[in-house]
C-alpha positions in Angstrom: 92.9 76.1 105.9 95.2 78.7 106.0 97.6 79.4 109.0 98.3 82.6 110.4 102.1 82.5 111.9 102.6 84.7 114.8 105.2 83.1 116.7 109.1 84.2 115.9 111.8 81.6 115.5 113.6 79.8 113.2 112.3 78.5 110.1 113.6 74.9 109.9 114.7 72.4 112.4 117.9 70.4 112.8 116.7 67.7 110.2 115.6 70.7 106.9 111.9 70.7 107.6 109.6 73.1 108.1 108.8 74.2 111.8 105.5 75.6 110.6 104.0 76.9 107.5 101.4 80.0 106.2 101.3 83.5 106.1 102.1 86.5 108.3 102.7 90.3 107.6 106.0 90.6 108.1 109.4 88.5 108.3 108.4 86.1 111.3 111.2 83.4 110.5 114.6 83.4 111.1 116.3 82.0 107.2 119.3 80.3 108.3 120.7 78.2 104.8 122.8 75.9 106.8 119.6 74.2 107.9 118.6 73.5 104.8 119.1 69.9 103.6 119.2 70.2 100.0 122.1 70.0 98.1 123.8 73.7 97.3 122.7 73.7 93.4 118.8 73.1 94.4 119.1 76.2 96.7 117.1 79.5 95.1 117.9 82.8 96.4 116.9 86.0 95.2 116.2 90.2 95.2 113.7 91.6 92.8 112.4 95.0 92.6 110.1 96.4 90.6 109.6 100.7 90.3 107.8 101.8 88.8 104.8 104.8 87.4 102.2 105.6 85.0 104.8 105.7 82.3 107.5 103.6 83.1 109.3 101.1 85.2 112.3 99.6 86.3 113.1 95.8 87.2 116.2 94.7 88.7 117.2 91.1 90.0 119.8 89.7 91.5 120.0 86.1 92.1 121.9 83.0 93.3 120.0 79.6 92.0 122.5 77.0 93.0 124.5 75.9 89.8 123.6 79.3 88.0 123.2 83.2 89.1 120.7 84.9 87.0 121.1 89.3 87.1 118.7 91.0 85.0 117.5 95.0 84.6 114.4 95.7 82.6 113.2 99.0 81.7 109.7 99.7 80.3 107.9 102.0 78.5 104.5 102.1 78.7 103.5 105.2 76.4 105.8 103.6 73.9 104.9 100.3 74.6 108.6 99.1 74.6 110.5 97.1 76.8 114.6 96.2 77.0 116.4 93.7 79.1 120.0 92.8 80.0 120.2 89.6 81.6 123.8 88.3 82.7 124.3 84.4 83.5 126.8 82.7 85.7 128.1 79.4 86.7 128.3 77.9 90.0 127.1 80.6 92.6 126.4 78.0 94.9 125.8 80.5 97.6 128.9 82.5 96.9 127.1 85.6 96.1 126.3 85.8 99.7 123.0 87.3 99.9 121.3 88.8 103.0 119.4 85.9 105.1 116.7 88.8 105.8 114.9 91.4 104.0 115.3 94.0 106.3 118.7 94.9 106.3 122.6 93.8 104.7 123.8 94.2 100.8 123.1 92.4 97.6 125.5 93.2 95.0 126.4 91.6 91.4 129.1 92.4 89.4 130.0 91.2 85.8 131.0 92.4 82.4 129.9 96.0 81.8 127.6 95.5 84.4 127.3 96.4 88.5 124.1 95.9 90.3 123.4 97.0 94.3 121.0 96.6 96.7 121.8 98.3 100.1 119.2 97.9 102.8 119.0 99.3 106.0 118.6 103.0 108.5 114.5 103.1 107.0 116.1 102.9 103.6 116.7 100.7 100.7 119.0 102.1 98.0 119.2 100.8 94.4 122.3 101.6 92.1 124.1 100.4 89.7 125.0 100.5 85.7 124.8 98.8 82.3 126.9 99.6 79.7 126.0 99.4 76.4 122.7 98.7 77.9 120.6 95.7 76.0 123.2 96.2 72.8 121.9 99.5 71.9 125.3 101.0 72.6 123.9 103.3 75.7 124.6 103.5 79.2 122.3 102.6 81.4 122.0 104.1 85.3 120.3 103.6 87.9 120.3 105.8 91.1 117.2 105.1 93.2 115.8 104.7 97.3 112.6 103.6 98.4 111.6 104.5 101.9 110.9 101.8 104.5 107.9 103.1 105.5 106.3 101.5 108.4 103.5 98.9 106.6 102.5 95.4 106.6 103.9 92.6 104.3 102.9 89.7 102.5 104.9 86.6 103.7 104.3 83.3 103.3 106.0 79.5 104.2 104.5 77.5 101.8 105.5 73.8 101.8 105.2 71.2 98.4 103.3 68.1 98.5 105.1 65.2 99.4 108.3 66.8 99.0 109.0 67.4 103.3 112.6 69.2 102.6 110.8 71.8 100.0 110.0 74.8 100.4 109.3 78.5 99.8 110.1 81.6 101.6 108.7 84.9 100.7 108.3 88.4 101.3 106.6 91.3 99.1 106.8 94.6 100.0 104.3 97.0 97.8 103.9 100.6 98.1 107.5 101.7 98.5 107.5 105.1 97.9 110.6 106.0 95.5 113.1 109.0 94.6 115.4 108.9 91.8 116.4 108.5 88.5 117.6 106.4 85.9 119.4 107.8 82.7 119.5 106.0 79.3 122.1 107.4 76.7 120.6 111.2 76.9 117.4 110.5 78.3 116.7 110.8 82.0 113.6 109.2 83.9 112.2 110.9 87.2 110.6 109.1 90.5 109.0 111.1 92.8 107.5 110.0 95.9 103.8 111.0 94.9 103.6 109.1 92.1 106.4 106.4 91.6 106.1 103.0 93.8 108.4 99.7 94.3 107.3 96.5 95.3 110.4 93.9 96.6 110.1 90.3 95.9 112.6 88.5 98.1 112.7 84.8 98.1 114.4 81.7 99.7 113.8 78.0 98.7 113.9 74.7 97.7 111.5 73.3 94.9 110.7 70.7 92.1 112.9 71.1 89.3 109.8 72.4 86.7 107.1 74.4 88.0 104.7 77.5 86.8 103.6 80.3 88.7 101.3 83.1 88.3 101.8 86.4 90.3 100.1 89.6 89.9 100.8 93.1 91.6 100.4 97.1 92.0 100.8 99.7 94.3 99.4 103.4 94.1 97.1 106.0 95.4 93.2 104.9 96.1 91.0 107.3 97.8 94.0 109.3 99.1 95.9 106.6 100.7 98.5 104.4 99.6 96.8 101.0 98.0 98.4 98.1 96.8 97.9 94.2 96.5 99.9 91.3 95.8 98.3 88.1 94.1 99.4 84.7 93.0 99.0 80.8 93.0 99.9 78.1 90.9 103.1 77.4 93.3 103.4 75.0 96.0 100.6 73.9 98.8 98.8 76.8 99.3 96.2 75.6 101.5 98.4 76.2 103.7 99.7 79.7 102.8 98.3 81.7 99.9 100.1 84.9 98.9 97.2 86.9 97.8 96.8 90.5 100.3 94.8 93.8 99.5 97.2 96.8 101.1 95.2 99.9 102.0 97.0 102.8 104.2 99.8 100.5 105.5 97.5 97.9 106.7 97.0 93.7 104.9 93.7 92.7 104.3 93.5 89.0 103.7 91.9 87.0 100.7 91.7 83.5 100.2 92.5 82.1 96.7 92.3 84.3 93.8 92.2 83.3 90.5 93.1 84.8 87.1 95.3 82.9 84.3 96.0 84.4 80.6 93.5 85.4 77.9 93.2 82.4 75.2 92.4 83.2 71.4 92.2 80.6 68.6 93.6 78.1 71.3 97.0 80.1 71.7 97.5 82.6 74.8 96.4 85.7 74.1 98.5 87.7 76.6 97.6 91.5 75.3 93.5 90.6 75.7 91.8 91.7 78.7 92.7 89.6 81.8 89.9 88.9 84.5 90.7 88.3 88.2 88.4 87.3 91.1 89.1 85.8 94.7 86.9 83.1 96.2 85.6 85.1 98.7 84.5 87.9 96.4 85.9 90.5 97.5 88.3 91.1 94.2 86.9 91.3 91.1 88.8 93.2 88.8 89.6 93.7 84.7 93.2 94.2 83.7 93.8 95.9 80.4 97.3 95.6 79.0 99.7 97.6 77.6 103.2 95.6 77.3 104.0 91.9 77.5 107.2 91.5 78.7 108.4 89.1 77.5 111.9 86.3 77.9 112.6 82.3 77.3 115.8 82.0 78.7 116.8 78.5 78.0 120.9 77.7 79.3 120.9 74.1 79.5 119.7 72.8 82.7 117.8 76.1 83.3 114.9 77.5 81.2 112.3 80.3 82.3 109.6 81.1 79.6 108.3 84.5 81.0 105.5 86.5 80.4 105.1 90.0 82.6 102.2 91.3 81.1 102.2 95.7 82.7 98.7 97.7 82.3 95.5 99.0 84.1 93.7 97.6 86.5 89.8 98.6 87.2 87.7 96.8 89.3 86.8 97.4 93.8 88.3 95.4 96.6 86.5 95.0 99.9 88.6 95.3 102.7 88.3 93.1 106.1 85.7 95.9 107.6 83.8 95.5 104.8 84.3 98.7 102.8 84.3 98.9 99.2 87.3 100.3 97.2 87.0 101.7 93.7 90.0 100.8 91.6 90.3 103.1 88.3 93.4 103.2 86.1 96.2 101.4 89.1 99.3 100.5 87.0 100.3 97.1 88.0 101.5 94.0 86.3 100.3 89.9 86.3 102.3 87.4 85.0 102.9 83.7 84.1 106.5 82.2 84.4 107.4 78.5 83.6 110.7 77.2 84.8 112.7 74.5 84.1 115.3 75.1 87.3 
């Protein structure tokens, strides 16, 4: 069954395990890493946004996964149907990196080789900036200058534990419908975000987990019936009985659903990533038809890490009851789903 959390306080005790598990709306738990009792190389941390529009988006990561930090900045295309990605690796981070124990405020910043990424988070505001050069060996430059605005909303977050495994875990916040401002300029080409029409979601996560695992998430913020409208889907990744991630967002507000499913298109036996997806929720209240535009796609494989990754961006159609019982009709909402299998 899953377990709403409304009582603050930290997230592990004294020994590394879980006080309590599920899901709330916002960042209940106090993250404190030196409670966790895991050694420093199985230790995940990371920052992940996603802005994007009808037309294009951006995707920037920083992270610190123990024995190796992973940046990456994506930029797609969706009337050309292109997508380009620099992804810098490094040894060791073990924690070095620093990053902020909360969401809600404090800076995440890489630096490498032609290459400085920055999260700054905090006074209602979360700036993004940074820079590639020679960006994804085309021999442009690549920046980024963009802020979201903290408006006030619920979250999805969720404590989800692993089956027999009682010093795992995952820690989890996603933020949709971030309104954005900015740009990002590529060589001579510059790309616009405006409020009305462009969106972030954050994906910030802490955690501990089996060395291989596969996880499907799905997502997409916008405008529905003159309000802002997003949801956040997944499964696939860790006990969630206790905690599913899957949330409807309408006007700043979470509507719950249970477990939702939806896995990749198959074709002659092979994944068929580009073919119409389907997604539906238990409960029915989410039934919905993605048509794709892009597949995203990257196998990093360094050794001891691998991540086969498929980030499939189109249009989703479909309605979504919310908890009062009214029905939402969904035409044309940019969003993405995805399937990633790690080795890490």
């Amino acid at each position: 069954m899953q377990n709403r959390l409304v009582t603050p306080g930290p997230l592990h005790d004294r020994k590394g395990h879980l006080i309590e598990s599920g899901f709330a709306t916002s960042l209940i738990k106090t993250y404190d890493r030196e409670r966790i009792k895991a050694p420093g190389y199985r230790i995940k941390e990371w920052d992940y946004y996603l802005i994007g529009t009808d037309r294009y988006a951006l995707a920037v990561t920083i992270s610190d996964n123990g024995y190796l930090g992973l940046d990456s900045v994506s930029l797609m295309d969706f009337d050309k149907k292109t997508a380009l990605t620099h992804t810098a690796l490094s040894a060791f981070p073990m924690g070095k990196r620093n990053l902020p124990p909360t969401s809600m405020e404090g800076t995440s910043r890489a630096r490498g080789k032609n290459y400085e990424l920055n999260f700054v988070v905090g006074q209602g505001k979360r700036a993004l900036y940074g820079h590639v050069y020679d960006y994804a060996k085309t021999g442009k430059h690549l920046l980024f200058d963009l802020e979201l605005a903290d408006v006030k909303q619920d979250s999805m977050v969720i404590v989800t534990p692993f089956h027999n495994k009682p010093r795992h875990f995952y820690y989890n916040q996603k933020i949709n419908c971030l309104p954005a401002n900015g740009s990002v300029i590529l060589g001579e080409e510059t790309l616009a975000f405006a409020p009305a029409t462009a969106f972030g979601v954050l994906d910030w996560g802490r955690g501990v987990w089996p060395y291989t695992d596969t996880w499907y998430w799905g997502s997409a913020s916008g405008i529905v019936d003159r309000k802002a409208f997003g949801f956040n889907i997944g499964h696939g990744f860790g006990d969630t009985s206790r905690a599913s991630e899957n949330m409807v967002f309408y006007g700043g507000t979470a509507h719950k659903l249970g477990q939702v499913d939806f896995k990749e298109p198959r074709s002659g036996g092979k994944a068929d990533y580009l073919a119409p997806w389907q997604v539906s929720d238990t409960q029915g209240r989410l039934k919905l038809t993605f048509e794709p535009l892009l597949d995203r796609a990257a196998n990093i494989n360094a050794l001891v890490l691998a991540s086969d990754q498929h980030q499939v961006f189109g249009r989703f159609h479909g309605t979504a009851v919310l908890d009062d019982g009214r029905m939402l009709n969904i035409r044309n909402l940019t969003g993405f789903l995805e399937k990633v299998a790690n080795r890490w």
